[in-house]
N, C-alpha and C positions, 0 to 999 in steps of 0.2 A: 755514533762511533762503535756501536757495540752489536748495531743490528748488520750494519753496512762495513766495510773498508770504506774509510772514507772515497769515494769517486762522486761526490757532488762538485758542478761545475766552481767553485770558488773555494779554495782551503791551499796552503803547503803544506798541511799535518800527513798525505801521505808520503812526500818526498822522506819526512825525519823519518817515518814507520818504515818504508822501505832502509835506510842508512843504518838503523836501529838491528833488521836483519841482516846488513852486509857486516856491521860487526860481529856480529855472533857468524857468521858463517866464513867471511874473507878473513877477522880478522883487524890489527889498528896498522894501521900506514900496509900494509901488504897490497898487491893487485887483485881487482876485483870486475870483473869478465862482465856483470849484468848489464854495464849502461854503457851508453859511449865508445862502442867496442874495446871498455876496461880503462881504465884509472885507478891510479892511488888512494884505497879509500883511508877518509880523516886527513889528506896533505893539504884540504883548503876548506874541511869541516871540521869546527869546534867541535871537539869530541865527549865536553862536561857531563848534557843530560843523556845521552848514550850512556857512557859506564856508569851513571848513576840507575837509570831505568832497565840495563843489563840483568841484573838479577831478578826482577820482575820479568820479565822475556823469558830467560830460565826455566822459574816457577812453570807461569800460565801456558807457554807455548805458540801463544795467540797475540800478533804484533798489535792490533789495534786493542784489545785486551789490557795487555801492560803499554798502553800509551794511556789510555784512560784511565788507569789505577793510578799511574805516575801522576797526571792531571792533578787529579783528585790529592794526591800526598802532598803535592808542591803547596797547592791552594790550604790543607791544613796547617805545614811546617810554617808556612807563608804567616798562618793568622799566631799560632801561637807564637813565634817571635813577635809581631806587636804587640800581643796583649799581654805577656810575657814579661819581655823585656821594656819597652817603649814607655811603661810605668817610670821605670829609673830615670827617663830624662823628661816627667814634667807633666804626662798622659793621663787624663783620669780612666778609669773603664771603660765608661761610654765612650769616653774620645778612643779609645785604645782601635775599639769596634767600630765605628762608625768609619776609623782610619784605613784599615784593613777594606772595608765595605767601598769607599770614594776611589781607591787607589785601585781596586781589582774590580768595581763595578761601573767606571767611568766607559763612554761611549768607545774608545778608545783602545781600552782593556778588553771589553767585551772582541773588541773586532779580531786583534792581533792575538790574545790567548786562548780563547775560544773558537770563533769561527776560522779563522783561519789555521786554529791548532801550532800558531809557534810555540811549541814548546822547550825549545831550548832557548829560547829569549826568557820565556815565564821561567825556568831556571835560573838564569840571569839575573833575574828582579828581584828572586825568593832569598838567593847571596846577598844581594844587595842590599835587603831588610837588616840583616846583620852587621853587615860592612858597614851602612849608612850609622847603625847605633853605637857602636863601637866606636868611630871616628869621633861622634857627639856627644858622647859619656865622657870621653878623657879631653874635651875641646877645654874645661875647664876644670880639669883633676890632671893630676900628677900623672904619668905614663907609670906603671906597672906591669907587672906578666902578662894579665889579662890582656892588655892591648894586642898583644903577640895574636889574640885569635883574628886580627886584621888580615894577619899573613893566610892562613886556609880560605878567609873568604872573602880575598879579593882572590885567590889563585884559581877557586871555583869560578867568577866571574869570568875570568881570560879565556879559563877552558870551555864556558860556556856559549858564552855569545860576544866576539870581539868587541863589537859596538858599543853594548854597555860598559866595554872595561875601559873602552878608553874614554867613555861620558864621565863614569865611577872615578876614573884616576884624579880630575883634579881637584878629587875631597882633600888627597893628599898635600896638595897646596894648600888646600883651607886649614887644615890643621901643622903645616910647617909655618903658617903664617901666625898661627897665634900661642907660639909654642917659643921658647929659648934654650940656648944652651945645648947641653946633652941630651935635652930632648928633641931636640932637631934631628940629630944623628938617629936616634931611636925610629923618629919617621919617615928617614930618607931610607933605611935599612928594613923597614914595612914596606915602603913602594917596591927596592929591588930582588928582595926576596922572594916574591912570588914570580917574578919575572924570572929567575932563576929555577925554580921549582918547577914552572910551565914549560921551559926552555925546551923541552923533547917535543912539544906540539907546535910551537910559535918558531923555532927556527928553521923545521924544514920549510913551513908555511913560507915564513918570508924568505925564504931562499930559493923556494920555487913557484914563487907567486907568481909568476908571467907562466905558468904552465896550464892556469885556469885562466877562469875567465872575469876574477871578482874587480880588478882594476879597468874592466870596460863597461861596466854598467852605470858607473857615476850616479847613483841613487841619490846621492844629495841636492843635484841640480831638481828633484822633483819639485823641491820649494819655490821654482824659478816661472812651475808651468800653472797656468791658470786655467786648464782646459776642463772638462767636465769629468774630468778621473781622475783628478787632481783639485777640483775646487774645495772643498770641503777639510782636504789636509792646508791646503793657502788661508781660509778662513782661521782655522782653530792656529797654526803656524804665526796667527798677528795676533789674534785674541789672547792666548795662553800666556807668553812672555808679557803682554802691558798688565795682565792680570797677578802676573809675580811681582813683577816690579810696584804694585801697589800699595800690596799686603808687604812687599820688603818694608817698604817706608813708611809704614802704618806700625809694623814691629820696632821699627828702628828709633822711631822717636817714642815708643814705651819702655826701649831698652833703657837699663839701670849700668849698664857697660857696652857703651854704645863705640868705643874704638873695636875692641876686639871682636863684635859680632861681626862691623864693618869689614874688620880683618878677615873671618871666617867665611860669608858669604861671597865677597868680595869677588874670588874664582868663576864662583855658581853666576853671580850677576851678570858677570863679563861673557859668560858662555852665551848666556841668555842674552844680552844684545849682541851679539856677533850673530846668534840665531836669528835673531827679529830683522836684523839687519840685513840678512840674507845674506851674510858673509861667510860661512862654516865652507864651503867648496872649495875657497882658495886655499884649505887648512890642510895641511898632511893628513892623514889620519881620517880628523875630524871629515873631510870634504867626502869620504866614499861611504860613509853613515846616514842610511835614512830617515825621513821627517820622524817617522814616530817612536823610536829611542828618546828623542831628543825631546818632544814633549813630553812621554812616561814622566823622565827625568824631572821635567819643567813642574808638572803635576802633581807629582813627590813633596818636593818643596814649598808648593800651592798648599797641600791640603796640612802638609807640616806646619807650617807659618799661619795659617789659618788657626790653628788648635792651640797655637802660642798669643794669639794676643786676644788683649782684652777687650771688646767689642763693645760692655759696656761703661767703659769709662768715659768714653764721650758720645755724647748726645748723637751726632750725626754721623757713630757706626751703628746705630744701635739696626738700622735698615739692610745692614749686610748679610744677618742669616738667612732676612726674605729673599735678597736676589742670591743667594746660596740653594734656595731651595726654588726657583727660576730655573738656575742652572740645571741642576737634578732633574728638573721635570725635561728643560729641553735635551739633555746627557740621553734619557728615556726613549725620548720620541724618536732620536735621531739611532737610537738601535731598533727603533720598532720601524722606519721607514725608509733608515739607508741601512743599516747595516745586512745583507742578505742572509734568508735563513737558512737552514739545509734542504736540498733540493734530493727529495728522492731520486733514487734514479730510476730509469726505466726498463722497470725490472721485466719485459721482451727481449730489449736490443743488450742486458747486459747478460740474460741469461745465453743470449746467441753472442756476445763477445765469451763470455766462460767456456763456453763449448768450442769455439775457436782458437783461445789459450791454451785448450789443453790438446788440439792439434797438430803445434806449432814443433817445428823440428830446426832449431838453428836460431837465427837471429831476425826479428821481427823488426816491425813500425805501423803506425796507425796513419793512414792518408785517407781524408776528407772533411768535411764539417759535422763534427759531431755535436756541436753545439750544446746547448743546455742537456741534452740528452746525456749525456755521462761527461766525467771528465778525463779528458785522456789522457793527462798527464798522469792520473790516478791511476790508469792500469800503466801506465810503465814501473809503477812502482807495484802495484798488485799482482803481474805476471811473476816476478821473480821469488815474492815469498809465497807467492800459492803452487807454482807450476816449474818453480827453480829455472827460468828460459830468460834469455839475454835480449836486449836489443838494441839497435845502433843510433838511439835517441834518447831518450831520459828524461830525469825530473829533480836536477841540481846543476843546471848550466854553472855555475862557478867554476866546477871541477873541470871541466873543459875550456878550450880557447874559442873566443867569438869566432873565430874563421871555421872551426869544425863545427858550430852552429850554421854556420851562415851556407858554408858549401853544404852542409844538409837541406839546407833549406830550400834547396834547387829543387831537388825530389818533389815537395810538394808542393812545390810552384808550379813545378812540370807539371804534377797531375792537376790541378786545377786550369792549368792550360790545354791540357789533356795532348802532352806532347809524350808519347810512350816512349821514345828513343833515348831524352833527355834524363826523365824517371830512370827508366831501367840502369842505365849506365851508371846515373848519381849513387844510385843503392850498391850496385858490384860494386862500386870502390869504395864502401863504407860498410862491406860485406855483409851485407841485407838479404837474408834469403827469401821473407815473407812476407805480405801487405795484407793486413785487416783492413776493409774498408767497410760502407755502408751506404742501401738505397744506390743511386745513380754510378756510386762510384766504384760497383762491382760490376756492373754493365761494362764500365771504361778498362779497366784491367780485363774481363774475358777480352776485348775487343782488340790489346794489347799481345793476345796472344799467349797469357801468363796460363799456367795449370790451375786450375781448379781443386781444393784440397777440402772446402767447407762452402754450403751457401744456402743460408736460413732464410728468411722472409724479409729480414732489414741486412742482416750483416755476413759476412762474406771474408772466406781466407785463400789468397793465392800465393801460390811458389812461384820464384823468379826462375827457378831450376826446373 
């Protein structure tokens, strides 16, 4: 991250790192000209680890820079709330650490906050360490002030990453549920308070949510496909939930106040069979959330419940640390042979894109198969904080509606049809003045008739004008 802007073929860590610059430069909710011939930036991105990672961007200057500092801070604020805090409800040291280690070094973890650089999800999670204790400290103590720090961090969560706030929210069930009286009101008055507090991010959101594109994507239906880019989420998506529900019932019959755990979990259980069940899609909300929120979450409570019971008080758990330490070894394997590592890139074709970038006069796009050779979503986002240049495609399709994707997407059907009349026309009306291409597919555009503006040994820049 620190040698490279991210542009290896597999990450979204550039998309935040560009967003991270449109704040500081557009601006929160104002128009912002670089992607999509302009959108509202922040009307359909959580804006949490943005103003948090802002003042680092500041400082450094250097977007991937203060992405990687921020990384790095989440992962420590991260550990010290466990080891910290997590004492109070029950944790030894080692379990404190080991807790931190399972939760942020599972197969899983590694993929989505790491390799793929979500970091405003890992934001997400690091509120949630607090939220989660918070909830569980007063599950069987009196509500007090202290409780109140509920309200900042479930607020952070909202502003962070939708997904988990609405997984997070039915803690707040679990704890209406094993709570009476005026202590009810106390926690119905923590759920809507932050909802009121966020209410400058979450209402224009839902009020002009059919303006992007996040209600066509139906991410949650992924649990439904069993196809080979999706096997391994279908596997772990059955494994996980029987895997809670096990250790639930293993805690549940050690429990010494076995209604009101019943009560507490109760929420979390139900979520998790409606999960397993593959039923969350028919769910408001719940149905546009992707597979892997949802086992983080699952996982959470896995490694919780794990460190809560007693393993040797009978005979026939005494074998569960060994298939615990099974797991871990296959947790391992499966980052050392699926998860993908960082692909240099090809530092010819991207020093002949850099020199192309910076010939660019107006609004670009990238047509051809660039393949594993760089990622070109990567430089839509690298164009604009290296070379301040706009282009009528991007690297956060939400913000947009599927139809402006999709009629884009003629363009580069056309060129791989190598229909020049279709192309040219699709770009005018999406007012595209320039096409980077590479190899064959700068033969195809001179042939087109386009001007010639750049043409290196693999890659090539032509004006429609």
């Amino acid at each position: 991250m620190l040698k490279y802007f991210p542009v290896d073929y597999n990450n979204d860590g550039s998309s935040y790192m560009a967003q991270l610059f449109f704040l500081k430069t557009c601006g929160f909710h104002n128009f912002c000209s670089y992607w999509y011939n302009g959108f509202v930036n922040f009307l359909h991105s959580p804006p949490g680890w943005y103003l948090f990672t802002l003042p680092i961007f500041n400082l450094f200057q250097i977007v991937n820079v203060a992405t990687y500092l921020s990384m790095i801070l989440m992962f420590i604020i991260s550990f010290l709330i466990v080891y910290f805090l997590y004492g109070k409800i029950g944790l030894t040291r080692f379990e404190r650490t080991v807790f931190f280690i399972f939760f942020f070094g599972n197969a899983i973890a590694i993929g989505n906050f790491i390799k793929l650089i979500r970091v405003h999800e890992l934001f997400a999670w690091m509120n949630f360490l607090l939220f989660f204790f918070l909830i569980f400290y007063f599950k069987d103590k009196k509500i007090d002030w202290r409780y109140s720090l509920v309200i900042p961090s479930y607020a952070f969560i909202l502003l962070s990453y939708q997904s988990v706030g609405a997984i997070a929210s039915i803690l707040f069930l679990s704890i209406f549920l094993v709570k009476k009286g005026r202590e009810r009101i106390y926690v119905l008055l923590s759920a809507v308070t932050p909802l009121i507090i966020t209410s400058f991010w979450w209402i224009p959101f839902v009020l002009r949510i059919n303006e992007g594109g996040i209600l066509g994507f139906q991410q949650a239906i992924w649990v439904w496909r069993f196809d080979t880019l999706n096997l391994y989420t279908s596997i772990f998506a059955a494994i996980i939930p029987i895997v809670l529900f096990i250790l639930f019932y293993i805690y549940f019959k050690q429990s010494n106040n076995k209604k009101w755990d019943l009560f507490f979990y109760l929420p979390i259980l139900l979520l998790n069979l409606i999960f397993f069940l593959r039923l969350h899609p028919f769910i408001p909300i719940f149905g546009n959330i992707f597979p892997d929120p949802y086992l983080v979450f699952f996982i959470f409570f896995i490694i919780f419940l794990f460190f809560k019971i007693n393993f040797l008080k009978y005979k026939f758990l005494r074998f569960v640390p060994y298939i615990l330490l099974i797991l871990i070894i296959i947790s391992i394997s499966f980052n050392i042979f699926r998860t993908p590592f960082f692909v240099e890139p090809n530092s010819d074709i991207n020093k002949e894109i850099e020199f192309s970038l910076s010939n660019v006069n107006g609004s670009f796009v990238l047509l051809g198969d660039f393949g594993s050779k760089i990622h070109s979503k990567g430089i839509y986002s690298y164009a604009p904080t290296k070379y301040n240049i706009s282009t009528s495609s991007g690297w956060y399709p939400e913000v947009v509606q599927k139809d402006y994707l999709e009629n884009l997407n003629i363009a580069d059907e056309s060129f791989n049809k190598r229909d020049c009349g279709t192309m040219i026309k699709t770009l005018i009306i999406y007012n595209t003045t320039e096409i980077i291409s590479l190899d064959s597919g700068c033969k195809f555009l001179n042939d087109c008739g386009l001007r010639e503006k750049v043409k290196k040994e693999h890659v090539c820049l032509y004006s429609i004008n």
